[in-house]
N, C-alpha and C positions, 0 to 999 in steps of 0.2 A: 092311789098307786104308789110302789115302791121307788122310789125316783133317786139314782145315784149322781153323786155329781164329782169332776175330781178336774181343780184348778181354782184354788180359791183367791186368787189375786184381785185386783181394783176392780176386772168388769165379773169376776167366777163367783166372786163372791154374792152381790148384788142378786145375780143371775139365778143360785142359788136359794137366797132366800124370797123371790117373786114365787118361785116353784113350790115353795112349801107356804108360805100365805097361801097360798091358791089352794089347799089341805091336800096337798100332798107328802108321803113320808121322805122325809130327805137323810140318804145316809150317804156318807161323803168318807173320800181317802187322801190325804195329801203328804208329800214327801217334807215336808215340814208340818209336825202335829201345831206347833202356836196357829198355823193358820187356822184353826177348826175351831179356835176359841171364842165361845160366843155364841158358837150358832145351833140353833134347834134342832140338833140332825144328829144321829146313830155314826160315830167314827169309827172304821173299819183299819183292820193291822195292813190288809196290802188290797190290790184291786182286783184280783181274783175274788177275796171273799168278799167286797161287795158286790160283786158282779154275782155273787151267786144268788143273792137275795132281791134285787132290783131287775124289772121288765125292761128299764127306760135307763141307759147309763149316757150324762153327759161329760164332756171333756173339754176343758179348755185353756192350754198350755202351750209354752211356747215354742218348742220343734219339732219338726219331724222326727227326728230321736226321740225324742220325750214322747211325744204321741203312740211310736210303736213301741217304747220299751212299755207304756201301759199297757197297751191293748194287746202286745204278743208275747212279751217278756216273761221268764221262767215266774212269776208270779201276778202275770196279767190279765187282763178282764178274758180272755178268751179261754182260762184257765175256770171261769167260775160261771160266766154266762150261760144259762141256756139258749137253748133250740130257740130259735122267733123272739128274742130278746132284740132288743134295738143298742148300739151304739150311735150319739148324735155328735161328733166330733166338730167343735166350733171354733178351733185354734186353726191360726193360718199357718200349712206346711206346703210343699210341692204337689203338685196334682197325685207325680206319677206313685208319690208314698200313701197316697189316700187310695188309692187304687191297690195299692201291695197288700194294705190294711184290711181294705174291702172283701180284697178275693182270697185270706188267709182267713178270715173270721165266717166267712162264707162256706167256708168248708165242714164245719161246724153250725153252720146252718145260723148262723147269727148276723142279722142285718146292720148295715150303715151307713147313715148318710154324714158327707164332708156337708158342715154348714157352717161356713164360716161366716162374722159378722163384722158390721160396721157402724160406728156410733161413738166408739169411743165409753169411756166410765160412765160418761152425762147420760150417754143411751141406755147403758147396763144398769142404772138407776131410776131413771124415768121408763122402761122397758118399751123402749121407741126403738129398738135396733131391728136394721135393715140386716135378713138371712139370705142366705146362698145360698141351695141346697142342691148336693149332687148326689145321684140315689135313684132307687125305685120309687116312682111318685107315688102306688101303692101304699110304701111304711111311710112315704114325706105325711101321707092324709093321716094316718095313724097316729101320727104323734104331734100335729098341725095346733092340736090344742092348746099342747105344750109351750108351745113355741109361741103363742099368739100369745101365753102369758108372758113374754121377753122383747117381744119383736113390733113392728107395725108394720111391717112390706116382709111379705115371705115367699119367694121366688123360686119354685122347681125348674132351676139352669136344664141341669139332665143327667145322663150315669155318675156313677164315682168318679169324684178326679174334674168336674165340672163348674162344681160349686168353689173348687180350691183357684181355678182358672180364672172365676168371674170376681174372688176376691185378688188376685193378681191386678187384672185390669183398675178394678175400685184404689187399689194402694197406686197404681200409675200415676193416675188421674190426681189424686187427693194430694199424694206429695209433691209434685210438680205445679197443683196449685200453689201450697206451702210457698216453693221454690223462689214461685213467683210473684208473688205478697212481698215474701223476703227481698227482694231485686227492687222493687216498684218503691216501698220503704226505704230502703239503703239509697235508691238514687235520688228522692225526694229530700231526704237529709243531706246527701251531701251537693245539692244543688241550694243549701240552705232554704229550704220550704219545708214546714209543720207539717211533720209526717201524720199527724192525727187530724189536721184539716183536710188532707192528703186522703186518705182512709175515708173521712167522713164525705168527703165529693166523690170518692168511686162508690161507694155504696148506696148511692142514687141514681148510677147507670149500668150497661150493660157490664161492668167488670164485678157485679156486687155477686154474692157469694156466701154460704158457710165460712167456707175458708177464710175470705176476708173476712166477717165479721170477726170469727172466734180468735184464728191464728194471727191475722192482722191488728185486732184489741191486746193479744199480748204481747207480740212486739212494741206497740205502741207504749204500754206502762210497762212493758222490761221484764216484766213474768214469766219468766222461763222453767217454771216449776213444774214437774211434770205431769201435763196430763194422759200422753201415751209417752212413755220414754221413748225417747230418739234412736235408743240400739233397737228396738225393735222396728223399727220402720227400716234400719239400716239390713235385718236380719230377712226381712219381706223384701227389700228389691234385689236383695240375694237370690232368694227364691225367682223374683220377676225374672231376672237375666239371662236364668239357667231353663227356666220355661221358654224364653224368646230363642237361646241360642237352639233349643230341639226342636223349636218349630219352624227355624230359620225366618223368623223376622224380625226386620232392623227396627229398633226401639235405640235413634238416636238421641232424642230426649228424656226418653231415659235411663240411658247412660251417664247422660252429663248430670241429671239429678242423682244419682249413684254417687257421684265423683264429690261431690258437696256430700254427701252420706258419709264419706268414708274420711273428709276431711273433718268434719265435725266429732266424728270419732275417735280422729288423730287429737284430736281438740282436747281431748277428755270430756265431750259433754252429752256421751251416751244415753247417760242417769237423767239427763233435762228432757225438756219439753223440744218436741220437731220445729218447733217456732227459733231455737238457737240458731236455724240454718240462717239466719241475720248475722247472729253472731261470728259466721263462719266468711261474711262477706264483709263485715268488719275489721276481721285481723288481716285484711291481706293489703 
């Protein structure tokens, strides 16, 4: 199969080359050519002309802007796709833009589903990430294969605009875990007790965790290198807010995980790892 893909950063990249090991054609478009360097796959000039040669176009970038200027922009995938081609859109934007996306590409008789993931680069290399998919379950079976080369839990949430919902709720969760690693640390040190004794006795009870392991190990040895940058987490509870204020529910915790989002970013430590939110309970 002709398989496009366009987003080749820490987990697009990865993502992309599982796709083609697995022998399929991989031809790719990115608004930086360096990123395309290296990889076994046909570079195309804009994302229309590869949409015009690929059944199967994946996307994974970071805004809602970015996502529509691909997919509807005066030289976008909707310019070159045919009829029953599939767009699989796995960047996290706003429900209601994967919806705008869905039913303008639709018109044109071109399917999509929002599948947005979770895993982080460790998943988009060991192809262990957790999918979301909003869409006709119909195309989700259709392209299931594909996906099982990237994923290990593939979830039909429900229409367009659902899958972007269910990764809303996953960013709640995960960074208010963060949040709170971050808090538990900070007061563990400054009650003078080894924050890494600290870590090593909650992860023998009920507070043990992902989180704790991964984000609470780097707090612990000060690693704050990044492995999702922190603007983009801060960029996702943007999105969380503005979904809770149109559905009118209160999301007081997180708000307050927002407000530590936004001072971390006052911070300058966008470019770091979400684990600086320690950092941000340090300076104050």
């Amino acid at each position: 199969m002709k398989i496009g893909f366009i987003g080749l950063g820490a987990m697009g990249r990865p993502m992309a080359l599982h796709l083609q090991a697995a022998g399929h054609e991989l031809h790719v478009w990115a608004r930086r050519p360096q990123s395309c360097a290296g990889l076994p796959a046909t570079v195309h000039a804009t994302p229309a002309e590869l949409g015009a040669v690929c059944s199967v176009v994946f996307t994974i970038i970071t805004s809602s802007a970015d996502v529509e200027g691909v997919a509807l922009g005066e030289q976008g995938l909707i310019h070159g796709m045919a009829a029953d081609s599939v767009l699989v859109d796995c960047s996290t934007i706003a429900p209601d833009v994967a919806r705008r996306i869905a039913g303008k590409l639709a018109e044109k008789g071109i399917h999509m589903l929002d599948a947005p993931v979770s895993g982080g680069e460790q998943g988009a290399i060991s192809a262990t990430l957790a999918i979301m998919a909003g869409g006709d379950a119909a195309v989700l079976e259709r392209v299931r294969p594909l996906l099982e080369k990237l994923g290990q839990r593939i979830v039909h949430v429900g229409p367009n605009g659902a899958g972007q919902v269910a990764k809303a709720c996953n960013q709640m969760i995960m960074v208010a875990a963060i949040q709170a690693v971050a808090e538990a640390l900070r007061l563990a040190d400054a009650a003078g007790v080894d924050p890494a004794k600290v870590k090593q006795a909650l992860a023998g009870g009920s507070a043990a965790s992902r989180v704790l392991e991964i984000m609470g190990q780097r707090m612990v040895d000060r690693n704050f290198s990044a492995g999702i940058e922190a603007r983009l987490h801060h960029k996702d509870f943007g999105l969380v807010l503005e979904a809770a204020r149109k559905s009118g529910v209160p999301v007081a915790l997180t708000a307050s995980v927002a407000q530590q989002l936004n001072a971390l970013m006052a911070l300058g430590m966008g470019r770091d790892d979400t684990s600086s939110l320690l950092r941000v309970l340090e300076a104050r």
